[in-house]
C-alpha positions in Angstrom: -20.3 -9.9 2.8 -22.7 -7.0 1.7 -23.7 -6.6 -1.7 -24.0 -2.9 -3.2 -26.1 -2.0 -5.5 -24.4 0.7 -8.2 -26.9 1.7 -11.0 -25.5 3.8 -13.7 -28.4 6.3 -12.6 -27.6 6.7 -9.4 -28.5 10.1 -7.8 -25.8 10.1 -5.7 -23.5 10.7 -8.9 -24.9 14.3 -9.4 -23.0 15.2 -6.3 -20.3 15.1 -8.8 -20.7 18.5 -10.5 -18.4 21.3 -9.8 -15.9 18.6 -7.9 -12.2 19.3 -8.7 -10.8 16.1 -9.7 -7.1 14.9 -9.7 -6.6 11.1 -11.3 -3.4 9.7 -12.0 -3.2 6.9 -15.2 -6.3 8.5 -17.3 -5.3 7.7 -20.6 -7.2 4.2 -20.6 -8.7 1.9 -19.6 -10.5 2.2 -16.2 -9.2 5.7 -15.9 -10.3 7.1 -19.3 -14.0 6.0 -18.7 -13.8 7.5 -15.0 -12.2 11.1 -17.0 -15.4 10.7 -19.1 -17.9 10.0 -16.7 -17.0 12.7 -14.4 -16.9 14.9 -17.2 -20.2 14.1 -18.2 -21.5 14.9 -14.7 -20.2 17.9 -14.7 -16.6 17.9 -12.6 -13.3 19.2 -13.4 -11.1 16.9 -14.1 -7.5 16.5 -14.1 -5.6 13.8 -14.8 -2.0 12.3 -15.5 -0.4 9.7 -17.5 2.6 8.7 -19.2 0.5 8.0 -22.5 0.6 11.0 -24.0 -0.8 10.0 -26.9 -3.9 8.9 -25.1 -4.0 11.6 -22.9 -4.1 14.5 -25.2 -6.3 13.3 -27.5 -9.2 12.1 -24.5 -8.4 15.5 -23.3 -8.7 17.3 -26.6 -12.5 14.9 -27.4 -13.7 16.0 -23.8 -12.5 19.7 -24.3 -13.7 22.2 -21.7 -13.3 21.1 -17.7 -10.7 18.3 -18.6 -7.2 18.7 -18.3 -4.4 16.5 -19.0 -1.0 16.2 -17.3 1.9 14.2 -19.0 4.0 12.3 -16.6 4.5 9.1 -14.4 3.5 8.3 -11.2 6.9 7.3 -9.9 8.1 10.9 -10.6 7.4 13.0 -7.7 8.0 16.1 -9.2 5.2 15.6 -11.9 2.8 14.4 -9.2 3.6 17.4 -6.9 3.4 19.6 -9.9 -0.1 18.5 -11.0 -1.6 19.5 -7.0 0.1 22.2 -7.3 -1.4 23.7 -10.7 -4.7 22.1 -9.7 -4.7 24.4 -6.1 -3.2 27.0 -8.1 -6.6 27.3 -10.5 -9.1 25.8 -8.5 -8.5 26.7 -4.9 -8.5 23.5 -3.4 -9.2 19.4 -4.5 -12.4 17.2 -3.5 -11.7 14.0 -5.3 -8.1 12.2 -6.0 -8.3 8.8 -7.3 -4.8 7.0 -7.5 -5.6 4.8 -10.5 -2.3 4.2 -12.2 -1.0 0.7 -12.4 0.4 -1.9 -14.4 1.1 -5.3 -14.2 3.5 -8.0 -14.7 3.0 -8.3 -18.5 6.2 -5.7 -18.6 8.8 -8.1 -16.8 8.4 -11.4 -15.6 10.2 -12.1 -11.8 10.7 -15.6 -11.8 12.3 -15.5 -15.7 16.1 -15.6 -14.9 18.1 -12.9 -17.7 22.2 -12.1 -17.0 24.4 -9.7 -17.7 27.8 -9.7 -20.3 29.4 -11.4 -17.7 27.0 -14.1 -16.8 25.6 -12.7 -13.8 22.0 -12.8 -12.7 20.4 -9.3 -13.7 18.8 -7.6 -10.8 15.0 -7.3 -11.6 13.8 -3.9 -12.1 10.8 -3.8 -10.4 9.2 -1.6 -12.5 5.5 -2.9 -11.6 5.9 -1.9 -8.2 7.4 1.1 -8.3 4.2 1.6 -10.5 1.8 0.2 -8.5 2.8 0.3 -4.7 5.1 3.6 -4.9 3.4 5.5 -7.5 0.0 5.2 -5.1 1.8 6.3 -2.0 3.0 9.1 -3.6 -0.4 10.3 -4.8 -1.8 9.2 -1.3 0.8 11.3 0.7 0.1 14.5 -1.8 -3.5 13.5 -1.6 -3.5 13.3 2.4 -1.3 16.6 2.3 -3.2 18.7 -0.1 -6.4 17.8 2.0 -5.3 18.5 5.1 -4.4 22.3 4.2 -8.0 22.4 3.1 -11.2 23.6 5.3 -13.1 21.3 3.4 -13.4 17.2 3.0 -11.2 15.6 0.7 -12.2 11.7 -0.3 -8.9 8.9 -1.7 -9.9 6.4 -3.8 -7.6 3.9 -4.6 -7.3 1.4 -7.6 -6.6 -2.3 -6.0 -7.5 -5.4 -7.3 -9.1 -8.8 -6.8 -5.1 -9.8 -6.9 -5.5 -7.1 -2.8 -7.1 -10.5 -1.7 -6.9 -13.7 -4.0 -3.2 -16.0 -4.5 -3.1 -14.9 -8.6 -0.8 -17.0 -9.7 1.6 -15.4 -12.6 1.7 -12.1 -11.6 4.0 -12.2 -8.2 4.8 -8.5 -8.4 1.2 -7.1 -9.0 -0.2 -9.2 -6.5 2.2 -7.9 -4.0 1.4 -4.5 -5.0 -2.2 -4.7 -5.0 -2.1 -6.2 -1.8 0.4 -3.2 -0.5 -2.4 -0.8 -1.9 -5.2 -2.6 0.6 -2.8 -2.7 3.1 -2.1 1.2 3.0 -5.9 1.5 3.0 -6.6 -0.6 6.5 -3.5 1.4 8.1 -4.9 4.7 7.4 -9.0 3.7 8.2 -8.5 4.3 11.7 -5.3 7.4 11.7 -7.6 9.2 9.8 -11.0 8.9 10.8 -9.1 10.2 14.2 -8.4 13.2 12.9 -10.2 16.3 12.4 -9.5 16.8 8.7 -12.7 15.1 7.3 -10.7 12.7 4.8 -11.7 9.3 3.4 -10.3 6.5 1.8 -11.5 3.5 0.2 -10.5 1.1 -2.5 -11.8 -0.6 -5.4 -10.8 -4.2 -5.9 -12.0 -5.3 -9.5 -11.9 -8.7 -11.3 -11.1 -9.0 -14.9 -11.6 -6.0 -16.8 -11.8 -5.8 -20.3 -9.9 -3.7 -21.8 -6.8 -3.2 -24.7 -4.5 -4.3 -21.5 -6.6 -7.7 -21.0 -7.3 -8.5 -24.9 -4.3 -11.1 -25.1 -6.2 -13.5 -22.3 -9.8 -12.2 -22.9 -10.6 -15.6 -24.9 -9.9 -17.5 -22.2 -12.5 -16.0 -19.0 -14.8 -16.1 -21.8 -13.9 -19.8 -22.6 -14.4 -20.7 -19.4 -17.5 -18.0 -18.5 -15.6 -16.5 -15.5 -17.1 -12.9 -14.7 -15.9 -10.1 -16.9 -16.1 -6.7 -16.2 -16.3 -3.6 -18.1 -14.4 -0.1 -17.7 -17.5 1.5 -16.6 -18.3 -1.1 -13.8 -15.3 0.1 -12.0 -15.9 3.8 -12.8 -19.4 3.6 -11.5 -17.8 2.0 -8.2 -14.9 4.3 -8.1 -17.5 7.5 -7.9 -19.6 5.7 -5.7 -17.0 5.6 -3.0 -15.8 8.9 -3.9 -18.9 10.7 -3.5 -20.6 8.3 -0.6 -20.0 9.7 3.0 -20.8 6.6 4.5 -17.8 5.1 3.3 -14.5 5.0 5.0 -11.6 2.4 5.1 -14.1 0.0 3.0 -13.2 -1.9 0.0 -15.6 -2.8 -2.9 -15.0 -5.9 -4.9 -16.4 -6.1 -8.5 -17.1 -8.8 -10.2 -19.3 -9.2 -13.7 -20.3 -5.8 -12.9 -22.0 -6.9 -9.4 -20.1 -5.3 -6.1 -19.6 -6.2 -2.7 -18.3 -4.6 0.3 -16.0 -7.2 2.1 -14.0 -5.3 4.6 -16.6 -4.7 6.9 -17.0 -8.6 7.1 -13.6 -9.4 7.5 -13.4 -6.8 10.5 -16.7 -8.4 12.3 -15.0 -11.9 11.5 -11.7 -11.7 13.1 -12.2 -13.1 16.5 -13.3 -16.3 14.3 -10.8 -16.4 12.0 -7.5 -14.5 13.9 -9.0 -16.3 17.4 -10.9 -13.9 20.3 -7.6 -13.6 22.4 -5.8 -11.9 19.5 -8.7 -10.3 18.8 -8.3 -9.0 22.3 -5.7 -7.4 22.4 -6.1 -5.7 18.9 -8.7 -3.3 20.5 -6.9 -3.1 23.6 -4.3 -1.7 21.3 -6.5 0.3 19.3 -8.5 1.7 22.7 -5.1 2.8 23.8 -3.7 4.5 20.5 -0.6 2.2 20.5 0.5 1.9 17.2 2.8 -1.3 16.1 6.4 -0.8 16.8 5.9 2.9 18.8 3.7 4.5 21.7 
């Protein structure tokens, strides 16, 4: 594992002025101090959310350069409309960051609830369709948008420590944060072969204190586990936004430290997957045979 240093102050962040900015669930949280650090730098930034409380009034503070755009991730329509008005006024995107998520707080799986008649309730699924579906929406529009482009486009997505770690509680978001790392490995190599020059990377973040954390924030601090703050993951988020370098990598943050672990886990596999497998998943790769077609 490789640990990455991230200074507010990094130089690199300049490179953010002028960049046309789409973000989806701004409001808050991780995404309202990534609306306000961009802004501060300089970009234009658009963003959506279903908080429109939130959203207006962060919009209305920032003023000039920041736009907000009420709506929900899991609504294609206000997704598509939001590229579309973007293009429409800027020309083209740079930067799209699919941020929105939430987690299992709003419904719990395993907690049985039935209908007038007795019957188990279907569950509604709600934190996927948030989390998992509401990314590959952005990511397809995102993908799209860019390739019309003659210019690079960079994907950040929001994961998780929950893309790699058993969290127990929280069934739903962990699948969906893991769904959001897996739909970064699948598109490293698809689009690094292309001639579009797009990116795509993840952030996978700890605990993160915020008004969505306060109910268990007593107890990481009872037990001094590593806490980190909105601006940690908004540093890292522009980092891999803005650093060429980085394609199909994944930075974990912890207590506002960060390490890049997929690059491990790639030079690892033959020890942990065995050197046959391993074997054949380059011959694969060499050959541009893709799982289940030719």
């Amino acid at each position: 594992m490789t640990s990455v240093d991230i200074p507010a102050d990094l130089p690199l962040f300049n490179e953010a002025k002028d960049k046309v900015i789409i973000l989806t669930g701004g409001s808050t949280g991780i995404g309202a101090e990534t609306v306000r650090r961009l802004h501060g730098l300089g970009a234009f930034v658009n963003f959506l959310d279903v908080d429109r409380t939130n959203g207006e009034a962060l919009s209305k503070e920032l003023g000039d350069n920041v736009r907000f755009y009420p709506g929900s991730v899991t609504v294609w329509a206000d997704q598509l409309h939001v590229f579309e008005d973007v293009v429409a006024r800027h020309g083209h995107v740079d930067i799209v960051f699919a941020n929105a998520g939430i987690d299992d707080v709003v419904e719990d799986l395993l907690e049985d609830a039935v209908d007038e008649a007795g019957k188990l309730k279907e569950p509604t699924l709600v934190v996927l369709d948030v989390t998992l579906r509401g990314v590959l929406l952005t990511s397809k529009l995102a993908i799209s948008f860019f390739r019309r482009q003659n210019s690079p486009g960079s994907l950040v997505i929001t994961g998780s420590a929950a893309s790699y770690l058993d969290t127990a509680g929280i069934p739903v978001y962990n699948a969906a944060k893991h769904g959001v790392l897996g739909l970064v490995r699948s598109l490293r190599d698809q689009l690094a072969a292309e001639p579009a020059e797009i990116r795509v990377n993840l952030v996978a973040p700890a605990f993160v204190q915020t008004k969505f954390t306060a109910h268990v924030l007593h107890l990481w601090q009872r037990d001094n586990l590593p806490i980190n703050q909105p601006s940690d993951i908004a540093n890292a988020l522009l980092f891999l936004a803005l650093n060429k370098d980085y394609h199909g990598r994944s930075i974990y943050a912890a207590a506002g430290k960060f390490t890049e672990i997929e690059t491990s886990i790639e030079q690892t596999r033959a020890t942990w997957l065995g050197q046959q497998n391993e074997d054949w998943i380059q011959q694969r790769k060499a050959n541009g045979i893709r799982l289940g077609r030719q």
